[in-house]
C-alpha positions, -999 to +999 in steps of 0.1 A: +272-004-424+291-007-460+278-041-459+243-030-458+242+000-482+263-023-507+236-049-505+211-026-515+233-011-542+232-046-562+198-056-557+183-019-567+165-008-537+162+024-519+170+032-483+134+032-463+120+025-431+130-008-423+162-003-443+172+019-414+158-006-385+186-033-401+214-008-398+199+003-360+200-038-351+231-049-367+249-024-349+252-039-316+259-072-332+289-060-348+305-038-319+295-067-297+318-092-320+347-061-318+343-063-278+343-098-272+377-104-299+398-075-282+383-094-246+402-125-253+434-108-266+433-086-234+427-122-215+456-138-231+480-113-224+470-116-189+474-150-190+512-144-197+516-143-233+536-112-242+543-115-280+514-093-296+518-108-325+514-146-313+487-128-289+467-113-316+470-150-339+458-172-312+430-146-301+417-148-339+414-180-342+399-191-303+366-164-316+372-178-352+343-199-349+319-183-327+317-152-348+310-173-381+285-189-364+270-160-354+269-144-384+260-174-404+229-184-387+217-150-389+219-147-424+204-179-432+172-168-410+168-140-428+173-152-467+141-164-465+128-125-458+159-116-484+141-132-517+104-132-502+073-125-532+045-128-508+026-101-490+045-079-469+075-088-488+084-049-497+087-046-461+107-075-451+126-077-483+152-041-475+149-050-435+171-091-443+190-079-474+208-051-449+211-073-423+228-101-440+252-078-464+257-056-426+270-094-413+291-100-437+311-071-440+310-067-402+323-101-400+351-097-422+362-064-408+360-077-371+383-108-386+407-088-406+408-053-400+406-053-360+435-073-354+453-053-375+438-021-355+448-034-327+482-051-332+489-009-345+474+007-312+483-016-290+509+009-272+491+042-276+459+021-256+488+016-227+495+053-232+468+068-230+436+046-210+451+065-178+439+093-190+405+080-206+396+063-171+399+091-147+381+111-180+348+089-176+346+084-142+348+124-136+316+116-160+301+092-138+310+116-105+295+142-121+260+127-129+259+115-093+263+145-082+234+163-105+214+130-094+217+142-055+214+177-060+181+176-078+148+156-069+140+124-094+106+123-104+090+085-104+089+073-134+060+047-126+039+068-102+007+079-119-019+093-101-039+124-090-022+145-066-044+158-033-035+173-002-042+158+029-073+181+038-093+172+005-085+135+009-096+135+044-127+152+036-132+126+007-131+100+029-154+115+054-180+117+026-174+087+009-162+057+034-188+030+040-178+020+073-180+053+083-218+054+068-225+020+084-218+038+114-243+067+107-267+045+095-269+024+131-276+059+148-306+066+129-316+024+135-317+032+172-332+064+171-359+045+153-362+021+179-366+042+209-401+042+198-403+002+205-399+012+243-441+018+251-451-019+230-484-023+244-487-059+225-514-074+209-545-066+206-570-099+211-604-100+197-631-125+214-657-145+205-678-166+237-708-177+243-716-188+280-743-203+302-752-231+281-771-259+298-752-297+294-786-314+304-818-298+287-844-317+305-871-291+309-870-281+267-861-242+280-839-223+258-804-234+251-792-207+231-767-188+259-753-155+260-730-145+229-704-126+237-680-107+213-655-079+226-619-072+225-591-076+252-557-063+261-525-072+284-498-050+289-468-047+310-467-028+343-458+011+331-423+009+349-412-018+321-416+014+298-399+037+318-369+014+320-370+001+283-373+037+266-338+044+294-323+014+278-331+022+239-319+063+246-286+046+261-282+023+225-286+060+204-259+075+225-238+044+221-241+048+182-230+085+185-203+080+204-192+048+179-199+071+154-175+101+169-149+071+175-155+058+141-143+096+123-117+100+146-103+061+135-108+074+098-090+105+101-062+091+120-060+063+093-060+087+066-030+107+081-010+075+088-018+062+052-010+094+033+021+098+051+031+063+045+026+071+009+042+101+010+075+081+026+072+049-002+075+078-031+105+095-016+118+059-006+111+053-044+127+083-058+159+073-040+164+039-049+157+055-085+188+077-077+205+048-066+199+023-099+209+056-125+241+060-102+253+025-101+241+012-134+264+039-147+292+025-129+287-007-136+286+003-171+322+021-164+332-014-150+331-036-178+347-009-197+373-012-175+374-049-172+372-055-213+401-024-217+423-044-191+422-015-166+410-037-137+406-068-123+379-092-126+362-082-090+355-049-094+335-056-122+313-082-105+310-063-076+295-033-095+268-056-114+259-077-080+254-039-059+236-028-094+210-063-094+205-056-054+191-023-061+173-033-089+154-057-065+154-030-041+134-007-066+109-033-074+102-040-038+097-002-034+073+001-064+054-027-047+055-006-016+041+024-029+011+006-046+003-011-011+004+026+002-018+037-026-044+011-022-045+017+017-054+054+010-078+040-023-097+018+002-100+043+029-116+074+007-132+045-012-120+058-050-111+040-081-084+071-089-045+064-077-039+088-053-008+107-051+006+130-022+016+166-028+045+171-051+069+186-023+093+175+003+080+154+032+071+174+059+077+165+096+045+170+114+045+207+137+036+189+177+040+205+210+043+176+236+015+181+263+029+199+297-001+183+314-010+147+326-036+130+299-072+134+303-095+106+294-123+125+297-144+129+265-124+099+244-150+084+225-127+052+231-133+055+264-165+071+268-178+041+241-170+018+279-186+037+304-218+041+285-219+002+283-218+001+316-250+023+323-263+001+296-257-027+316-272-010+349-305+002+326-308-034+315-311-046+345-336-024+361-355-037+329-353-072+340-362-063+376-394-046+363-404-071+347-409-090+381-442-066+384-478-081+376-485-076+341-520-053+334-550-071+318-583-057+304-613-075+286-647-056+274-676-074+253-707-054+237-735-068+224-753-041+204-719-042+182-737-068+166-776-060+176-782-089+199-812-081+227-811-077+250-775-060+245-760-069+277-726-057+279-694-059+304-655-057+317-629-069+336-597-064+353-569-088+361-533-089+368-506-115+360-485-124+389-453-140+381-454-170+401-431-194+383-398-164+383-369-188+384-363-173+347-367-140+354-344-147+383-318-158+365-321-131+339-318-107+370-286-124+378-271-127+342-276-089+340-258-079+375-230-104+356-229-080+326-230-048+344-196-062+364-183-074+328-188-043+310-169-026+346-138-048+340-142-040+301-141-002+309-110-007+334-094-029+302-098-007+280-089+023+300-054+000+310-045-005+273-056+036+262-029+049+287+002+019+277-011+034+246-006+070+251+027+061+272+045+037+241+035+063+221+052+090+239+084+065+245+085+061+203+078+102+197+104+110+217+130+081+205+123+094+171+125+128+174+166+120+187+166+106+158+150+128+131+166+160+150+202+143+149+200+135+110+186+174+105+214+188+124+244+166+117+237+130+097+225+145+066+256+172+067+280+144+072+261+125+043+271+152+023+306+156+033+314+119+028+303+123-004+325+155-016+353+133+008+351+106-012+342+117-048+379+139-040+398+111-030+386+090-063+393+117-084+431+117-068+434+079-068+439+082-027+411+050-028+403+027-054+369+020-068+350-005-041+363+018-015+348+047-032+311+030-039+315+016-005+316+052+010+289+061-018+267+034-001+267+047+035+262+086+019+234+074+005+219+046+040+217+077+058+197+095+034+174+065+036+177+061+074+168+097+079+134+096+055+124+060+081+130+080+111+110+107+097+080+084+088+083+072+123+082+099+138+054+114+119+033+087+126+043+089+164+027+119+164-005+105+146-007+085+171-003+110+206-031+137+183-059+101+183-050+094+221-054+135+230-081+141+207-057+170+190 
């Protein structure tokens, strides 16, 4: 810094803004220099050479070069900015003349006076970095242990916060599958009034007895005819249709039903998957504070000569894994979010309740499980009356088919205005394709059967690998709540003890760290299994 407020003594300008950004950036270049000069004199003397003197000679001249370089290239960038006219230049002008005087001085200290610093407290650094280890890692220790003790907040998790009820009931209202469903009940109560389709109406226009050989010069005009006629299937085809479109709207109701429980059940799984990728967050968070602190303490270590070489890298490769780690869970919880986002069909980012994650209140049921009522289920067995009203359709159709014709002529004043009717039937004499429709329904009635028994098959080995991973889970969550997260604890105060009176050395002691902190994380994925177990049993049960 004398370098710096020296240059803008001689060239008469006052200390501003980006004056003070020089000093902020030229201070890390200039400890930096310090750190890596006393590095190699600590490396040399590991290397075997004892004389300080000869240490502290050789040392100076290895990082000679390197440091002129670095401050020489530096300063020449910014001379440029140093003697600058143009706009902007009253800016740029205080920000290069501090760095390049902040160089050179920093330069010529790190050259001259730190050899001589250390060459004088060479001994009292033996002396005394016993006592200036154990000194910052009781530091360390005790940030870990405020870090454990109290909840992190995530520092990249923005969103509204909702409770489970109000983003339920969002979704409810605002899920377009879920209105796609709704919308197909009203579509076939609409078409329950297609059952009674009487056809076409035909309109006529004839004339009849007209003579192909006049001979005799009588009248060849004939009779003119104009009238209206009518065919429509035998009444039983109604009966049978209207049974078949009242079976579609009950279908629709019951996919509806089916379709709310699916989107409740989602929800639930969804939020609480959220809720479990923010606490999953928050501890890897805990984690990377914790670690990058010690790796921090490690190359203090490593550049004061405390340690070896390998406890340094070990701290910075467990520091990049959870660094990795924390990114993977911020990509976790976004997937989480999204799944929720999609479901209550929002643009807002969605977060769960600021509290600890609960573990879902369930009482196992005493009794065997029901099917009865499961829109699921009941979704089957109303396909297969479908099926049976289908083909009673088909059968119907079999019947004659009902025709009526009737002409007027005083419609259209002809004299002398006979009029007339008739009656007919259609008989299906040609009914090898009504035969075979017959035959094709029978063939759905027994597919929709061995649909139903599918179905029902894979709802219980539902219910039953549900019940098999509730109650594997709940070992699991009640042997963490009872004992694992106790003995998380006590390896922890077990460990940070035995640190503090040098009974293990520092991998030991992160090692141990490590598995406190695994069964943390262990206990919040049994949790979210088991929480989603019970999702699962409530769909099946209709809890």
């Amino acid at each position: 810094a004398i370098g710096g407020v020296i240059a803008l003594w001689l060239r008469d300008m006052p200390f501003s803004i980006s004056a003070g950004v020089g000093f902020i950036a030229l201070f890390g270049v200039a400890v930096l220099n310090g750190i890596v000069l006393i590095s190699t004199f600590n490396q040399l003397e590991k290397d075997g050479m004892k004389d300080i003197i000869e240490r502290v000679r050789e040392g100076t001249r290895i990082r000679l070069r390197p440091v002129l370089m670095t401050a020489s290239v530096a300063s020449l960038g910014f001379l440029p900015m140093a003697i600058s006219t143009s706009a902007g230049a009253e800016v740029q002008r205080p920000l290069a003349t501090v760095v390049i005087g902040v160089l050179i001085s920093a330069t010529a200290l790190t050259l001259i006076v730190l050899p001589a610093l250390y060459l004088l407290f060479s001994r009292e650094r033996k002396s005394h970095s016993k006592v200036i280890t154990p000194a910052i890692v009781f530091i360390l220790l005790s940030t870990f242990i405020a870090n454990a003790q109290t909840p992190l907040t995530s520092e990249k998790s923005t969103g509204i916060r909702l409770p489970l009820d109000s983003c339920i009931a969002i979704a409810l209202k605002n899920n377009p599958s879920l209105q796609a469903s709704q919308l197909q009940v009203s579509q076939q109560m609409k078409l329950q009034k297609t059952a009674f389709d009487f056809g076409k109406t035909g309109l006529f226009y004839e004339n009849e007895d007209l003579i192909k050989d006049n001979t005799d010069n009588t009248s060849n005009d004939g009779i003119l005819k104009i009238g209206v006629n009518q065919s429509i299937d035998f009444p039983t085809v109604w009966f049978s249709q209207s049974k078949v479109n009242r079976q579609n709207t009950s279908i629709a109701k019951t996919e509806y039903s089916l379709a709310q429980r699916q989107l409740i059940q989602g929800v639930n799984s969804a939020y609480y998957e959220l809720w479990v990728a923010e606490e999953r967050q928050r501890i890897w968070q805990q984690q990377d504070s914790i670690f990058a602190d010690f790796e921090n303490a490690a190359s203090l270590r490593f550049q004061t000569g405390e340690t070896n070489r390998l406890e340094f890298v070990s701290a910075r490769a467990r520091h990049k894994e959870i660094q990795i780690a924390l990114q993977g869970a911020f990509a976790d919880l976004a997937i989480a979010q999204q799944e929720l986002i999609k479901l209550m069909n929002i643009t807002q980012t969605v977060l769960p309740v600021d509290a600890k994650i609960e573990r879902l209140p369930f009482m196992l049921p005493t009794d065997t499980l029901s099917t009865a009522g499961h829109p699921f289920l009941s979704v089957s067995q109303q396909r297969i009356s479908l099926a049976q009203y289908q083909t009673n359709v088909e059968r119907n159709r079999l019947l004659p088919d009902l025709t009526a014709r009737y002409f007027n002529q005083d419609w259209y004043g002809k004299e002398p205005g006979y009029y007339g009717y008739s009656f007919g039937i259609g008989i299906p004499l040609f009914f090898w394709d009504k035969q075979g429709r017959i035959q094709a329904a029978k063939l759905q009635q027994l597919i929709a059967q061995k649909n139903y028994e599918n179905d029902l098959l894979q709802f219980n080995t539902s219910y039953r690998q549900a019940l098999q991973q509730y109650q594997k889970n709940l070992s699991l969550v009640s042997y963490y709540e009872t004992t694992g997260l106790q003995q998380a604890e006590e390896i922890l105060s077990t460990a940070t003890a035995a640190y503090k009176a040098g009974e293990i050395n520092y991998i030991e002691f992160t090692t141990l760290l490590s598995q406190s902190i695994d069964i943390r994380s262990n206990y919040l994925e049994s949790l979210s299994n088991y929480n989603q177990s019970v999702i699962q049993i409530k769909f099946i049960t209709n809890q």
